[in-house]
N, C-alpha and C positions, 0 to 999 in steps of 0.2 A: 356460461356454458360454451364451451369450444367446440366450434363447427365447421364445415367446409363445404362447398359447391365449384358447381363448374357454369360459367361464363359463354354459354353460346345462345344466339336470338333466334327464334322461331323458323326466320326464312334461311337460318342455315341447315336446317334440317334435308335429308335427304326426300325427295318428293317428284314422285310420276310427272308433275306438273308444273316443271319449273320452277317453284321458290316451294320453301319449307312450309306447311301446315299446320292446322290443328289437328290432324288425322292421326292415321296410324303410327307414323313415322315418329310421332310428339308422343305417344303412349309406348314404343318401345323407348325412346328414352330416357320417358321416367324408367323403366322397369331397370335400363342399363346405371341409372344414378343409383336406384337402391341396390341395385347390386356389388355400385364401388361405391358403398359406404359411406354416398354423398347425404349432405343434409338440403343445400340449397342448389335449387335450378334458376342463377339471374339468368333476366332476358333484358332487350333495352325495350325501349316505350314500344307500344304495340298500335299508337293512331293510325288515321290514313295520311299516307305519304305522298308526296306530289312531287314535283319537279328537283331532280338531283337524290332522290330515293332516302334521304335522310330521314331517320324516325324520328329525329330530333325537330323537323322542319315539317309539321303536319297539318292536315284543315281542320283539327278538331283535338282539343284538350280534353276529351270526354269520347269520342268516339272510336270503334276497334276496327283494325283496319280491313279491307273487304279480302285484299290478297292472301290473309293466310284462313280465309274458308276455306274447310274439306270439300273435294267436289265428291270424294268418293263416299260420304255420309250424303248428300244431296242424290246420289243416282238409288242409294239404298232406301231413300227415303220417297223414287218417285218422283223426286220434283225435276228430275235430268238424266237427258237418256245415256247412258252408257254409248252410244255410236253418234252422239252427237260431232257434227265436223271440227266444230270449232277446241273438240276435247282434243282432237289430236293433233292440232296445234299446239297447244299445252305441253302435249305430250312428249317436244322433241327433246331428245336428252341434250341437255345443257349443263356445261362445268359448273357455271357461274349463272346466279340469278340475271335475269331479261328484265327488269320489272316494268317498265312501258311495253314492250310486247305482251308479258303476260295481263296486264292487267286492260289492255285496250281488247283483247280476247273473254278475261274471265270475267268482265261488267256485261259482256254480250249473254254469258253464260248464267249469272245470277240473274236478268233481267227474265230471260227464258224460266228459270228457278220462279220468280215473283209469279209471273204470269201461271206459271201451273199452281203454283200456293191459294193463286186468287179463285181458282177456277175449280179446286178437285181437295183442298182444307175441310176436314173435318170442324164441327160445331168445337172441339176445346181444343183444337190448333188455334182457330181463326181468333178462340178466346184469350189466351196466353198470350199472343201478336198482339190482341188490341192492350193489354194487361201491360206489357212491356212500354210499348207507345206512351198510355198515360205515364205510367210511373216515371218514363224518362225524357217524358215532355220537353223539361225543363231547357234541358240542351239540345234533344234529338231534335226537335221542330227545327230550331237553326239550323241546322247542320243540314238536315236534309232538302231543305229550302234552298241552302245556302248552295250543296253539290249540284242539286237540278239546275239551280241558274247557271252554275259554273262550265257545265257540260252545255247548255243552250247556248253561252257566249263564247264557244269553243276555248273555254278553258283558259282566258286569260284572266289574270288577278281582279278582283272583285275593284278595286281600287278603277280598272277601266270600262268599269260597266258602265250605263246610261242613268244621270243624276238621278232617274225615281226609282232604280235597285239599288244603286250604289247607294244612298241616302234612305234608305226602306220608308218611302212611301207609304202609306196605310191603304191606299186604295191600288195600288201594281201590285205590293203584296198579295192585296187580297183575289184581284184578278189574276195573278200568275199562277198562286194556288188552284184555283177553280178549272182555269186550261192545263193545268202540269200536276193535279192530283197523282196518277198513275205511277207517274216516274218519281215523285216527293213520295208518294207508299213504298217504291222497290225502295228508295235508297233506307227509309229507315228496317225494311224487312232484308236489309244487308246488315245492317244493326243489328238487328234480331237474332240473324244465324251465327254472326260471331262469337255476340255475349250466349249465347246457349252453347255453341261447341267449346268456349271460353272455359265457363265454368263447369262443363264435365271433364273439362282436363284436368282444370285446377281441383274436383273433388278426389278423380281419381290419383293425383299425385299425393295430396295432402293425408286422404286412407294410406299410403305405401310411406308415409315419412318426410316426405319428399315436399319443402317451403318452395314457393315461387318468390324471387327476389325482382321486383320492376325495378322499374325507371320514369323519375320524373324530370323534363326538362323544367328549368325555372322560366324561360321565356316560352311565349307562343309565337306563332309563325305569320308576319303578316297577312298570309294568302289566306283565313281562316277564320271560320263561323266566327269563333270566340269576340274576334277584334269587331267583326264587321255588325254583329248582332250587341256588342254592349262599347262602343266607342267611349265613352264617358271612361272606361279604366283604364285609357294609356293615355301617352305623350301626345295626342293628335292634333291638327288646327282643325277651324270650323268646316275646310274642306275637308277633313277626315283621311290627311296627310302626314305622315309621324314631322313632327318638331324636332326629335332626336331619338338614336337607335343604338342599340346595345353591341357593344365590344369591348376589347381587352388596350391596354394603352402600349405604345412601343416597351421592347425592353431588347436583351441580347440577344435572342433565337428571334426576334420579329422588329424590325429596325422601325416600320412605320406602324408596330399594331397590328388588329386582329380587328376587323369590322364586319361582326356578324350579320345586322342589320334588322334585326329584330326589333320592333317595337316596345315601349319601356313604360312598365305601369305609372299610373300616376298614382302615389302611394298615398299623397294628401286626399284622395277620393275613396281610396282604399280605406283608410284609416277612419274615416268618416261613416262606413256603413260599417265596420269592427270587421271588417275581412272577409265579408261575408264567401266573397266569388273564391278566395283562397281556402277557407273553411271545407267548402264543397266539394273544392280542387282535392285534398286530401282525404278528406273521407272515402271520397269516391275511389283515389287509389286504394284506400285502406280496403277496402272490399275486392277491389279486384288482388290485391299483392298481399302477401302473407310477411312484407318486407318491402321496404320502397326507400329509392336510392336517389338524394334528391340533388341536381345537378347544378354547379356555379353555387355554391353553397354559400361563400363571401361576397356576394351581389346581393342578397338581404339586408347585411351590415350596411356596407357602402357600393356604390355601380357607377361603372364608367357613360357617359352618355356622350355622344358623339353626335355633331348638328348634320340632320337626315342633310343627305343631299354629299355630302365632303365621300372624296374616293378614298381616302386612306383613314385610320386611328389617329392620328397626330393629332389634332384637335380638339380631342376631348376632355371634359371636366368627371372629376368624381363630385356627386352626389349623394347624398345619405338617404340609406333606405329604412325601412321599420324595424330590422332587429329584432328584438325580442318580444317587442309590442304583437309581431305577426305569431309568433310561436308560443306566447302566452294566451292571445286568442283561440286560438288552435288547440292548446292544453286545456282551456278552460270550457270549449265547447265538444271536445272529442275525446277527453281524458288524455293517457298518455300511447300515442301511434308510435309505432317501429316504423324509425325513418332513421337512414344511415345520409350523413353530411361530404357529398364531394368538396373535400379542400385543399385541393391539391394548387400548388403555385406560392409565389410567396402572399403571408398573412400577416396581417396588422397587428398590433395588440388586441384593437378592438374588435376584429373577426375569432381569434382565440377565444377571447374574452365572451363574444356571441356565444359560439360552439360550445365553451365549458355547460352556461348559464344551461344553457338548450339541452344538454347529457347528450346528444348523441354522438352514434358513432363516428370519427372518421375515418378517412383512405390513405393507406401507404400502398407504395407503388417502389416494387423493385429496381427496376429500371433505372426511374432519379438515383441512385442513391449511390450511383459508382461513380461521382464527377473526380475523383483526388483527394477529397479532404473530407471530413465526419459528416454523414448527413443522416438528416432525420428520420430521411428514406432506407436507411439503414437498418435490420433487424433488431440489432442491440439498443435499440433507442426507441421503438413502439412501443406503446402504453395499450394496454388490455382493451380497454374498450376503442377496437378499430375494427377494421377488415382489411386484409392484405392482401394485395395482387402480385404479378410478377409485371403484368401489363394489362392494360384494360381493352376496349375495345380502337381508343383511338390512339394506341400506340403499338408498336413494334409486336410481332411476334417474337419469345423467347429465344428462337432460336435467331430469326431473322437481329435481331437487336445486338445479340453475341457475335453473330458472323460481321457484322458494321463495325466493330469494336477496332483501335487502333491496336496497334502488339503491345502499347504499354498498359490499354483497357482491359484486354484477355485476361494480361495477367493478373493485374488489379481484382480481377472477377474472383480469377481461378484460387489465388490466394484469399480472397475472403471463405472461399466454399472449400480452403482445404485441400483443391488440385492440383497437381503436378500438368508440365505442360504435355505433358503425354493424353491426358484426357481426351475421348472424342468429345465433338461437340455436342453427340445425343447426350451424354454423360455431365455435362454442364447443363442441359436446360432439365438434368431429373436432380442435378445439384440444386438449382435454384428452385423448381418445386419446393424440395426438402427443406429449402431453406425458409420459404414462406408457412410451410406447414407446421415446421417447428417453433416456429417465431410467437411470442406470449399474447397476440395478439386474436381475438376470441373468435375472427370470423376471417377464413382462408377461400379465396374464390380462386381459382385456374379457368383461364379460359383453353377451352377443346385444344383450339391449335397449340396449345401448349403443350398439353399432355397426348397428342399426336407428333411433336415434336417437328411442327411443319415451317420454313422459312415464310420473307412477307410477300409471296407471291398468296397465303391466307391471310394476310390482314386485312382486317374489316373498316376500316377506316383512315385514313390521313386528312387531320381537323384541314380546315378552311380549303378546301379543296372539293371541287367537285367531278364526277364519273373516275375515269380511272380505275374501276374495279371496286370503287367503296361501295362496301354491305352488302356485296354482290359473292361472298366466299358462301360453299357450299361444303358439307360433310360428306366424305362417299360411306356410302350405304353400308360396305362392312368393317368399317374405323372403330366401331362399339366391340372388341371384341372380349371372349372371358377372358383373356390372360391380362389385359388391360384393364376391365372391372377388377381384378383379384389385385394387381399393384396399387391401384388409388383405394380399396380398398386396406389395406395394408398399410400404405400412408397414414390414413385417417386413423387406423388403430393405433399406429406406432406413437404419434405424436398428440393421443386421448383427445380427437373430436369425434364427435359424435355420430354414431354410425345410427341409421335408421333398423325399428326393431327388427328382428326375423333375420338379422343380416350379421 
């Protein structure tokens, strides 16, 4: 079935309170997606983010992050006063998400929020709270164990804590529990209010039509529950030190590499309990995403490891990872999950070879595809089971990417799309929409700033790079407008995807 979505994350939402919400703002637009005859709303990963605001860099593989709570469902609900001081903080209009200002503000505000929950909760609120808790024991205990300490050690990496945290103790554990109960309840009943405003967004989209497409990172973030609470699943020494950390190896755009620094599973431990903690990994997206978009997709097959400690990539070996042993697990314990394959870069035989076995889908990207000579990235050359972008998140905007372009690139462009060089440049980035929309390819994603037609003073990200404006782009508030619903709606008719019903 041929479909189409648009590509904008939650905190770009327009919002009273500095970064975008689960609130109002997230329910008008869905209402604006079924109106332009969108099928999917991607979003990128939704954990809690910490230093350098990357969703890709979180404390928690399972946890939702506390910043995009409504506050304005919390004052309706009583648990926060509408004339609180600290709201109008929040409140100061900002182009561009703050997100440590905001969020050293709204932990003061949810914390206020717990405290009246504790105090003034009906008998089946306080029952639901503890309902949730058990159910998601499993991880929440860590996590929220793991945030209280993190906040008592003023927030430096669990790696510098004092040997009986940092090595969880049985007996600190159990005394830091006993002293720090209060603030271990707020942090899971920040749990709480996400996944419940979560999943009334996700119910009301999916009544209107309207799939949520996530996002799974393949690594997790050293600073984070996951690592600290199950050490046994990565590269660690007996200090609980990584041995080696995940990146990209030199090539022409990156002379010395790409060095993430991510911690690297140990897959021979992995493979040993049948996947169990990856199993999990997905399901759990599978419940939250109606679509899940899983990231570094050829790090399965094989991963570059790089010995912790070196500054640059140069150094590193590839390593063979589980392949399809992990995805055959996964198939045989959850049937078959809609999960789309980031493979973007060059691919081995035997990453192809993965991808085929595996069926899903993968990513073509507009952008690649203009270097001079026939690339895969190219329309005429997608195979139906994909998704096409024009740019994703960590690349160019449309228009910004065209404006870069040398005078022999323009042209190169404008002649694939058909244009004379009289063309304005809004006119080239609703060329290359068209051009993805058309293309045999069965899933069409636009991100906003595209079909806003905004240069990259809106891009959301530049990989390996931190502050500078990443993930900090905002939507102004009247960008949704009908005449702009009624063209993407039209796209989508023109080129037979899938319009959501009533529409």
């Amino acid at each position: 079935m041929r479909t189409c979505g648009v590509l904008m994350h939650i905190t770009s939402l327009p919002s009273p309170y500095g970064v975008g919400t689960l609130g109002s703002e997230a329910y008008k637009f869905v209402d604006f997606l079924k109106k332009a005859g969108q099928t999917y709303w991607q979003i990128l990963p939704v954990g809690p983010t910490g230093f350098g605001d990357s969703p890709y860099q979180s404390y928690s593989a399972f946890a939702g992050n506390p910043m995009l709570i409504d506050i304005d469902e919390l004052i309706k609900a009583g648990l926060v006063s509408k004339d609180d001081k600290d709201l109008k903080i929040l409140a100061e209009k900002k182009e561009f998400a703050d997100f440590g200002q905001m969020f050293s503000f709204k932990r003061l505000i949810l914390a206020k929020a717990h405290a009246a929950f504790a105090a003034n909760a009906d008998s089946e609120q306080k029952y639901l709270f503890g309902k949730f808790c058990r159910k998601n024991a499993w991880w929440l205990d860590d996590y929220a164990m793991f945030m209280s300490m993190k906040y008592f050690f003023k927030q430096v990496m669990w790696t510098e804590w004092a040997d009986s945290y940092r090595l969880r103790d049985p007996q600190t554990l159990a005394k830091y529990a006993e002293e720090h109960g209060v603030d271990i309840d707020c942090w899971k009943f920040m749990q709480f209010l996400f996944f419940r405003q979560y999943k009334n967004l996700k119910k009301y989209a999916n009544k209107r039509g309207i799939s949520i497409y996530g996002d799974m990172p393949i690594y997790v973030s050293m600073d984070s529950s996951d690592i600290w609470a199950n050490p046994e699943m990565f590269m660690l020494d007996s200090d609980r030190k990584p041995t080696k950390v995940a990146g990209c190896p030199p090539d022409d755009f990156s002379p010395t590499g790409q060095l993430w620094g991510n911690p690297l599973y140990d897959w021979d431990y992995m493979d040993k309990n049948n996947y169990k903690w990856w199993i999990k990994r997905v399901q759990y997206s599978a419940k939250l995403f109606d679509l899940t978009r899983i990231d570094h997709f050829r790090g399965f097959e094989s991963f570059y490891a790089i010995p912790a400690g070196d500054k640059t990539a140069e150094h590193g070996e590839w390593l063979q990872g589980p392949s399809m042993k992990l995805f055959s697990a996964i198939k045989a314990d959850l049937g078959d999950v809609k999960l789309v394959a980031e493979d973007l870069g060059f691919l081995t035989d035997e990453v192809k070879a993965m991808l085929k076995a595996a069926g899903y889908p993968g990513m073509n990207v507009l952008e690649f595809g203009f270097g001079g000579e026939d690339s895969s990235y190219l329309p005429h050359n997608y195979v139906k089971n994909s998704v096409v972008y024009i740019g994703t998140h960590d690349n160019e905007t449309a228009l910004g990417w065209y404006l870069a372009q040398d005078k022999a690139g323009k042209k190169r462009i404008r002649k694939y799309l058909g244009l004379d060089k009289s063309a304005s440049d809004s006119k080239v980035v609703r060329e290359l929409i068209r051009c993805a929309y058309a293309s045999v390819s069965e899933n069409c994603v636009i991100q906003m700033q595209d079909w806003l037609c905004l240069d990259n003073s809106a891009r959301m990200n530049i990989p390996s790079t931190i502050g500078g404006g990443n993930w900090a782009w905002r939507m102004d508030k009247d960008a949704c407008t009908k005449e702009l619903a009624k063209a993407m709606k039209k796209m989508a008719k023109t080129y037979f995807r899938k319009v959501p019903k009533g529409e």
